[in-house]
Every structure is written in C-alpha cells, then in structure tokens.
C-alpha positions in Angstrom: 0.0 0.0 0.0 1.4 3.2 -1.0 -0.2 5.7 1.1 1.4 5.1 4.4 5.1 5.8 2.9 3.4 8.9 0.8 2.1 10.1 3.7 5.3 9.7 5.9 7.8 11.4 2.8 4.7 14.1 2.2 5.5 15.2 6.4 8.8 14.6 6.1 10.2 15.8 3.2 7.6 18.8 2.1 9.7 21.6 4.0 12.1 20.6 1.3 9.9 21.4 -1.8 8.5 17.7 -1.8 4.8 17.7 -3.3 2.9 14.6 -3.6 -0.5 14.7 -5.4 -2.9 11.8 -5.2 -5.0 11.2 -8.2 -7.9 8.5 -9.0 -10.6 7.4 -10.8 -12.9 6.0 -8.5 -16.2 7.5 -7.7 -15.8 10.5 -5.4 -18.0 9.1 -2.3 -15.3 5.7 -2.0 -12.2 8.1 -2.6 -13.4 10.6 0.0 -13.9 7.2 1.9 -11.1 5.7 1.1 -9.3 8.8 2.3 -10.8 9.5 5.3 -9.7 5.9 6.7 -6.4 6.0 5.6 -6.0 9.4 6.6 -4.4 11.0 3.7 -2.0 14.0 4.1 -1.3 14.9 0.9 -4.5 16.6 -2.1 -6.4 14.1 -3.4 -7.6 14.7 -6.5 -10.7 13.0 -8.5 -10.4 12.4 -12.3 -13.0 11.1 -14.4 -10.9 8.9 -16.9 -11.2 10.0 -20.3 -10.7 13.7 -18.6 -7.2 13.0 -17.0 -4.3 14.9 -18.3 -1.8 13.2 -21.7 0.8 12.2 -19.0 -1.2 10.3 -17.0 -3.2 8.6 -19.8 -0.7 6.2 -20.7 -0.6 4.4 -16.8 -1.9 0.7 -16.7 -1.1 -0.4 -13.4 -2.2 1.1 -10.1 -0.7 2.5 -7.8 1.6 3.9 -10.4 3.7 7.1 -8.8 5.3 9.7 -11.2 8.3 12.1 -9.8 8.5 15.3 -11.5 11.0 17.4 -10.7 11.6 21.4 -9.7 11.6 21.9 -13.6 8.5 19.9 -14.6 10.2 17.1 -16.2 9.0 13.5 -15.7 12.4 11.9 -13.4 10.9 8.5 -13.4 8.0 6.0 -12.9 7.1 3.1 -10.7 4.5 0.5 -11.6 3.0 -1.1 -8.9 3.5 -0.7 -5.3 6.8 0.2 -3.7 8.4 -2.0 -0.8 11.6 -3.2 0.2 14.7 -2.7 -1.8 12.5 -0.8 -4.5 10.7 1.7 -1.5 14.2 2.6 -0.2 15.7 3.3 -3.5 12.7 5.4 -4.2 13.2 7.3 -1.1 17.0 8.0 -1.6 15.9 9.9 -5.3 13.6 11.5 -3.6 16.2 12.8 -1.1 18.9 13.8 -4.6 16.3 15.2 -6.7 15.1 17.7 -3.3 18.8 18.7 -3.5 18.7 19.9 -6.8 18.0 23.1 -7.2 15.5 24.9 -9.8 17.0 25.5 -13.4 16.4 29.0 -14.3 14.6 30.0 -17.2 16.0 32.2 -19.6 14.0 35.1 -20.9 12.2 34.9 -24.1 13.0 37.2 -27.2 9.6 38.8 -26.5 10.6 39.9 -22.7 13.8 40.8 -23.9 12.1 43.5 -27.0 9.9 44.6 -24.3 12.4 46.3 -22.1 12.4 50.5 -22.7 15.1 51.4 -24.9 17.3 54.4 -24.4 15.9 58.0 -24.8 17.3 59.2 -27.6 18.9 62.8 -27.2 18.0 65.7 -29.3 20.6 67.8 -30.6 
C-alpha cells in the first residue's frame, strides 16, 4: 500500500519542496472514503478517466507514482506498489532530486524586445 510511505515522505520531506498529489478514478464518495480511513495528508484529487491529463493517460497499473522534478520534467515512474529494496531506492531519489536546485529560465525574445530602450537625445 502506498499511502502510508506517501504520507510519511509528504511530512517529512515537504519543507524541502517535496509535493505529492494523489489522483484517482474511482467514484468520489469511496475516494473521499477511502481517504478518510487511511487518513491522507497529501491533495487528493478526483479524475473522471477520459478527462485525465496526456501524461497520466498512458498508466496501466495502479498504484503507479510519477516524480517530477523542480523543472516539470517526468524523473521516473514506478509501476506497482513500492516496498523493500524498490521503496528505499525510491526514497533515496527522492532525497537527490530535493537537493537539486531549480534551473532558471532564460527570458524569451519577446521579454527581452519589451524592455524601454534608451531615450534618444535631441541635438
């Protein structure tokens, strides 16, 4: 079951920039449910499934958990539920990618034409 160890790394780790997002298909009354009992830290989420976002379409097996990084990009994927060896290596990426730090975005041609240009002096 993953919601115990998402719960525990949500507490522990979200002073560090560590957001986890649950998301799921079932009818809303069983999530809520489902939720309540298992007392879930972290925002739940309820998706009808032909509405869910292109990245999560492609998932087949539940749980499935998705890290994405400070940058938006998609760091890796586990199928299935997470224990032993596989939970602890999980958890020690979790702790490298909260050490990286956020790349910074370069401005865009358009930001960089709408600065004020230099009055001109009149002679």
């Amino acid at each position: 079951m993953e919601v115990p160890h998402l719960n525990g790394w949500y507490q522990r780790f979200r002073q560090q920039g560590l957001v986890v997002i649950g998301l799921s298909t079932a009818p809303p009354e069983s999530q809520r449910e489902f939720a309540r009992q298992r007392k879930i830290a972290y925002p739940l989420f309820l998706w009808e499934p032909e509405k869910l976002p292109a990245l999560f379409r492609p998932i087949v097996a539940t749980p499935t958990t998705v890290v994405i990084d400070r940058n938006g990009v998609v760091r890796e994927v586990f199928l299935g539920i997470l224990f032993g060896e596989q939970k602890d290596a999980f958890e020690r990426r979790l702790r490298q990618l909260l050490l990286e730090k956020p790349k910074q975005r370069k401005p865009s041609s358009t930001a960089a034409k709408k600065q004020p240009s230099t009055p001109k002096k009149s002679p």
